[in-house]
C-alpha positions in Angstrom: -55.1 -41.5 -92.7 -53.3 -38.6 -93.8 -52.2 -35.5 -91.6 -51.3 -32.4 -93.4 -50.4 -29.4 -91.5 -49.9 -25.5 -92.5 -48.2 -23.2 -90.8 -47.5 -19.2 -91.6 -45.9 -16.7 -89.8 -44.9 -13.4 -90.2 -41.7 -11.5 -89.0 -41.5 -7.3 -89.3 -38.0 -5.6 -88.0 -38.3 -4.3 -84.4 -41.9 -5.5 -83.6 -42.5 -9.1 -82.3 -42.8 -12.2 -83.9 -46.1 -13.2 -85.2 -47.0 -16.9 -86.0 -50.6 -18.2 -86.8 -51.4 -21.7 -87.3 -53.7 -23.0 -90.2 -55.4 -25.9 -88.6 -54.4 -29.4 -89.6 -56.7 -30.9 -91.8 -57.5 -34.9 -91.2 -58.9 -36.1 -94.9 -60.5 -40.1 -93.6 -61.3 -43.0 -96.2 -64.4 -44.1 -96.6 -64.9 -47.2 -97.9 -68.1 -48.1 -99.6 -69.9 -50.8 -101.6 -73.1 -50.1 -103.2 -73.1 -48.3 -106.5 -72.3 -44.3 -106.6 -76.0 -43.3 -107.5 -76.8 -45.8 -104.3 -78.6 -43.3 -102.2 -75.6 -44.2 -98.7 -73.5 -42.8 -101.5 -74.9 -40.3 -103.1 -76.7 -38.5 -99.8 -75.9 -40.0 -96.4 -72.1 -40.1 -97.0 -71.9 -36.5 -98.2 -74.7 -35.4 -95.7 -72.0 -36.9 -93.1 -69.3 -35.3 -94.6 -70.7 -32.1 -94.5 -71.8 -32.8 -91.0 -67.8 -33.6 -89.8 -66.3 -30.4 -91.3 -69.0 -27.9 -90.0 -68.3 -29.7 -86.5 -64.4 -29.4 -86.5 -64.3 -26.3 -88.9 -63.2 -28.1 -91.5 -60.6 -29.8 -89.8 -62.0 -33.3 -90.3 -63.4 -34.0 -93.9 -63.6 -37.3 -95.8 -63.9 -39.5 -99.1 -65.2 -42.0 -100.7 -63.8 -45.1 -102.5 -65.2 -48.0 -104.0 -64.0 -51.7 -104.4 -61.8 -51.5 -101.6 -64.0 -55.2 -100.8 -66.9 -57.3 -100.8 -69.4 -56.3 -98.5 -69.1 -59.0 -96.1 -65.9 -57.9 -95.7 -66.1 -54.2 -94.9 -65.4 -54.3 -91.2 -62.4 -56.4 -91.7 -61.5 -53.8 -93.4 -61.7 -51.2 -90.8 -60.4 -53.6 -88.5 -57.6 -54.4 -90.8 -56.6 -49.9 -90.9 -57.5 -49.7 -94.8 -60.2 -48.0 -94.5 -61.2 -45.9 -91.9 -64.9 -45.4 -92.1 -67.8 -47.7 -93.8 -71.4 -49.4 -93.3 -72.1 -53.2 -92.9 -74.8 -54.8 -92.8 -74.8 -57.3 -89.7 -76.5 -60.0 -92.0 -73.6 -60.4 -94.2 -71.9 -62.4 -90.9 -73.4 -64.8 -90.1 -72.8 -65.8 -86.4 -71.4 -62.9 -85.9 -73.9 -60.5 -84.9 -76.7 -61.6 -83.1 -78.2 -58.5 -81.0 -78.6 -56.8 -83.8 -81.2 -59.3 -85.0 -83.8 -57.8 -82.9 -84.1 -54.7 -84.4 -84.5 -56.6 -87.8 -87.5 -58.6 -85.8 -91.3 -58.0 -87.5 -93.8 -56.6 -86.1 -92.7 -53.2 -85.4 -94.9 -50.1 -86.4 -92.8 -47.0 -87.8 -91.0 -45.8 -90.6 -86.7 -46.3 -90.8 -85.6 -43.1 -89.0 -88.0 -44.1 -86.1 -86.9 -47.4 -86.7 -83.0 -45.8 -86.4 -83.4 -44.1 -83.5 -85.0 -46.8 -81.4 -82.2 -49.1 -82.6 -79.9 -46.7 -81.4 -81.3 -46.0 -78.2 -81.5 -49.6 -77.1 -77.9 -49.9 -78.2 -76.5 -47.9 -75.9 -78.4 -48.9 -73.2 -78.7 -52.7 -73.4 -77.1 -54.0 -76.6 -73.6 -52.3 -76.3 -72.9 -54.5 -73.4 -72.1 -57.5 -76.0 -69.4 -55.9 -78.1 -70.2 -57.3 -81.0 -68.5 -54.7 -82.5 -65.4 -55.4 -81.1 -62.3 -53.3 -82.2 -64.3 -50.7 -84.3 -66.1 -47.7 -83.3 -69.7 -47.4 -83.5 -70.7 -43.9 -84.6 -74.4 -44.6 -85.5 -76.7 -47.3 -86.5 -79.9 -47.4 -89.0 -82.4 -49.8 -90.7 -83.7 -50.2 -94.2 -87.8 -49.9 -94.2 -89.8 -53.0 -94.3 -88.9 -55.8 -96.1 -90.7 -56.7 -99.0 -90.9 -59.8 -101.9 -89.9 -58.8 -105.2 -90.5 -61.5 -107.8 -90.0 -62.1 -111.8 -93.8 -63.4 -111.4 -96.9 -62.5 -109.9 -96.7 -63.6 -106.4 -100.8 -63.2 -105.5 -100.8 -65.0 -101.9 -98.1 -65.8 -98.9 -98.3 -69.9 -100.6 -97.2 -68.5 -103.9 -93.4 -67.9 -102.3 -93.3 -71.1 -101.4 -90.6 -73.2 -103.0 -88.9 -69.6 -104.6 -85.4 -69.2 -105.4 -85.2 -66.0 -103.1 -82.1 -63.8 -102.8 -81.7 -63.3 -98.9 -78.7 -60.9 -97.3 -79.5 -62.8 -94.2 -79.8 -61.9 -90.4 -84.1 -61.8 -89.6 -84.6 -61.9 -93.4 -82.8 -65.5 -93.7 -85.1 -67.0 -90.7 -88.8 -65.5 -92.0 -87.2 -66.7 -95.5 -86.6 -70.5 -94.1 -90.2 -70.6 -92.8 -91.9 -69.4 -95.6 -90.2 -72.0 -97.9 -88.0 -70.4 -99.7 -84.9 -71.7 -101.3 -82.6 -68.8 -99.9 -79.3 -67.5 -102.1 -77.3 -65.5 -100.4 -75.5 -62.8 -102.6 -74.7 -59.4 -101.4 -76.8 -56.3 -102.7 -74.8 -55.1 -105.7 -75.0 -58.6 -107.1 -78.8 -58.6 -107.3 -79.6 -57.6 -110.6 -77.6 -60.0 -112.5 -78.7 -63.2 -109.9 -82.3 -62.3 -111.2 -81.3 -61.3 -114.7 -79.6 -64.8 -115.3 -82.3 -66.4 -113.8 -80.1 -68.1 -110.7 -83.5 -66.6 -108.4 -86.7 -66.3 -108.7 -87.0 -63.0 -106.5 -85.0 -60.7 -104.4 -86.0 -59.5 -100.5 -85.7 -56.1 -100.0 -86.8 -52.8 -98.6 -89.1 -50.5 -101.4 -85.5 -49.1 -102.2 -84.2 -51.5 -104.2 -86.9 -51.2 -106.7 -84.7 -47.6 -108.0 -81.4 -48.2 -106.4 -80.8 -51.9 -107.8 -83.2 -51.5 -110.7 -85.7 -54.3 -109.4 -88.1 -52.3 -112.0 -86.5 -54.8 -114.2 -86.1 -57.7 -113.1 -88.7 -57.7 -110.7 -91.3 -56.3 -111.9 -94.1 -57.3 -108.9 -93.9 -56.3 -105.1 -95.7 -58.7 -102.9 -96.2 -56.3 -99.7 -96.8 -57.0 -96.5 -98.0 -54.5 -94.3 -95.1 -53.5 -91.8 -93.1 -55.7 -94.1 -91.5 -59.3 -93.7 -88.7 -57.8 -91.5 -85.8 -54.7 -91.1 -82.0 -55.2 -92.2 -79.4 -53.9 -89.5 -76.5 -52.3 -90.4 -73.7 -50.3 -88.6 -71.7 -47.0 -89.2 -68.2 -47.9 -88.2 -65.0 -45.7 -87.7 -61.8 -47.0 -86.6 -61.1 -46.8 -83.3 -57.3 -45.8 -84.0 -58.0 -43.2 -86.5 -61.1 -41.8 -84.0 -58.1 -41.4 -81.5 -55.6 -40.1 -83.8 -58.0 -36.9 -84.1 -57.3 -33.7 -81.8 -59.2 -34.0 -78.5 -61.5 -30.6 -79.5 -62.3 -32.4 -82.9 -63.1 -35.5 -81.0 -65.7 -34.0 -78.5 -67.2 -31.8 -81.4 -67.8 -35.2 -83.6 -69.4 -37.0 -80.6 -71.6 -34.3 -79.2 -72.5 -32.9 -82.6 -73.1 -35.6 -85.5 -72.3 -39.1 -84.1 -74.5 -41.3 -82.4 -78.3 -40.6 -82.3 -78.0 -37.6 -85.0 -76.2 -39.4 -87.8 -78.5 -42.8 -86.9 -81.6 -40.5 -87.1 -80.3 -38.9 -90.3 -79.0 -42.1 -92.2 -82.6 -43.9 -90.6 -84.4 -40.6 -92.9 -82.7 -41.2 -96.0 -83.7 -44.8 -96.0 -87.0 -43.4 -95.9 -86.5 -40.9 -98.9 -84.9 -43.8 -100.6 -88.1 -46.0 -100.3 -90.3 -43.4 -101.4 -88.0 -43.1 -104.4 -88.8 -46.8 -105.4 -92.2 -46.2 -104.8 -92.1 -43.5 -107.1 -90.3 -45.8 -109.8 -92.3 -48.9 -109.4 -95.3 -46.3 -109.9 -94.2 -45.5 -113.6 -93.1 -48.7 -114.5 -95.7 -50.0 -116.4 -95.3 -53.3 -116.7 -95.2 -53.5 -112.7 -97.4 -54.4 -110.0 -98.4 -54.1 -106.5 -100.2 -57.3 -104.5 -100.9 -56.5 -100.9 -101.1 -59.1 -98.8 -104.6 -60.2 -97.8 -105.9 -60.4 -94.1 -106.2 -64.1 -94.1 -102.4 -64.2 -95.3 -101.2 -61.4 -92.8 -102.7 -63.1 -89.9 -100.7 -66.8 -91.7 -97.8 -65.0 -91.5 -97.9 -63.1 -87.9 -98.1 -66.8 -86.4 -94.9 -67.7 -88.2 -93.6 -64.6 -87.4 -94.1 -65.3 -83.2 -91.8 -68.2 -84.1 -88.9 -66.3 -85.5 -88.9 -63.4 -82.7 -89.2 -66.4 -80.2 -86.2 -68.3 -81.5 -83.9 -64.6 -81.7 -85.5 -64.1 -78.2 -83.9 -67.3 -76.8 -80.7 -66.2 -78.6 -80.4 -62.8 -77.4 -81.2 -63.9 -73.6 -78.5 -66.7 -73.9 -76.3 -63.9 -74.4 -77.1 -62.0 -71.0 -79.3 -59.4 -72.8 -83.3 -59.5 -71.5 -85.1 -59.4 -75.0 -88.3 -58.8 -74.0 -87.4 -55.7 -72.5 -85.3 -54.1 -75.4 -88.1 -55.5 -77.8 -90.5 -53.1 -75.4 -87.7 -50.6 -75.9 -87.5 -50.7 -79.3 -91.5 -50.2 -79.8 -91.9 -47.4 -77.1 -89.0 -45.6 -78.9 -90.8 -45.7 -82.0 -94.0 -44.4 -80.6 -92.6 -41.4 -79.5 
């Protein structure tokens, strides 16, 4: 993080001396890992960016870079002081992060910026507790939409996943995936289009997104969806801690009370949203693509495997000291509102 700092002044014989200060402008590093056109890239970041310099007037602005690291290495990163900002998703880490699987838990009725909110909501009041962020600042927290089966082959029925090669980020995804049969491969996001394209899986689950933003149009031509989807993906927005407290105390309070927290989650949870529409929209005009919606025989199959999952992340979570049936009520009364 780099501080550069301006200062005029101005001296006239006999009168007194004048000095005004340009303010100091703090230019962060944002380090991110999807492609540019990727729609965190594209809108959310420079929504956010915007966001920081009309809070601070202009004293805080940022940038993005790309290949700074794998995904699963991003917080590390942060961690680490070579970045100072990024997103993860908590599934990359395995073991890592285990509250955040219940926001990722199926069953819950609502869109990804109601989704968003919720999540951050029961963060800060039950979830923050565990620190599973440790050494990073969180400044807001979102969730993909539902998560949905995209295949290389018509998948007409919950049995026909059965015995896939299924890409899985993991987290929620990775435990519906195991009961359903699948074969799970775990490669991160931007790797998705060549695992199908070479044939090393046999489908991809994701949110509606992907279908524009990782070209599933192509390489996975048919979307087996089920209604409220197979599950969420977590991920965090994470600022240093050190560079947060490098800032000047006004820019600070502005930043917290203006566009971290539940703001930026709500708004990062809305352009998910946008995003799935988006892949909606391209599946639409794809013509060699398809649509199966899951039957009521094999939604009903899949909501008793589905009590299994959220009962083995319950038992998790409450090991931990966290009461999951309460932030699981949370969660769904959040979303109604």
């Amino acid at each position: 993080m780099k501080h550069f700092a301006k200062l005029a002044g101005a001296t006239a014989l006999g009168l007194c001396l004048s000095v005004s200060a340009l303010a100091a402008e703090t230019k962060l590093t944002i380090a991110s890992w999807a492609p540019p056109s990727h729609h965190m890239n594209s809108t959310m970041w420079p929504e956010l960016i915007s966001r920081m310099e009309a809070a601070t007037g202009g004293e805080v602005t940022a940038e993005i870079k790309y290949g700074l690291a794998p995904p699963p290495a991003m917080m590390d990163m942060v961690l680490d002081g070579a970045a100072d900002m990024t997103w993860i998703f908590n599934g990359y880490n395995p073991g890592r992060f285990v509250g955040t699987k219940l926001i990722e838990l199926p069953g819950y009725e609502g869109n990804a910026e109601q989704a968003s909110v919720a999540y951050w909501r029961v963060y800060d009041a039950m979830l923050k507790q565990l620190d599973e962020h440790k050494g990073v600042k969180v400044i807001g927290l979102m969730t993909h939409g539902p998560g949905q089966v995209h295949a290389n082959r018509p998948v007409n029925a919950l049995s026909d996943i059965d015995g896939l090669k299924v890409r899985i980020g993991g987290g929620v995804a990775g435990d519906i995936g195991a009961k359903l049969g699948m074969s799970g491969i775990r490669v991160p996001a931007p790797k998705v289009y060549e695992t199908l394209d070479s044939g090393a899986a046999d489908a991809v689950a994701m949110p509606a997104e992907g279908r524009k933003s990782f070209k599933l149009t192509e390489v996975a031509p048919h979307l087996y969806e089920m209604p409220g989807g197979f599950y969420r993906g977590a991920f965090a927005l994470i600022m240093s801690q050190e560079a947060f407290d490098d800032l000047p105390e006004a820019a600070q309070k502005a930043l917290e009370e203006q566009v971290f927290g539940e703001p930026l989650s709500r708004m990062a949870g809305g352009v998910w949203d946008l995003a799935d529409a988006s892949g909606m929209e391209a599946t639409a005009a794809a013509a060699d693509n398809t649509v199966t919606v899951a039957s009521a025989e094999d939604q009903a199959a899949f909501n008793a495997i589905a009590a299994e999952v959220i009962d083995s992340v319950k038992a998790e979570v409450n090991a931990l000291g966290v009461d999951a049936d309460a932030a699981i009520a949370m969660i769904k009364a959040e979303m109604a509102k």
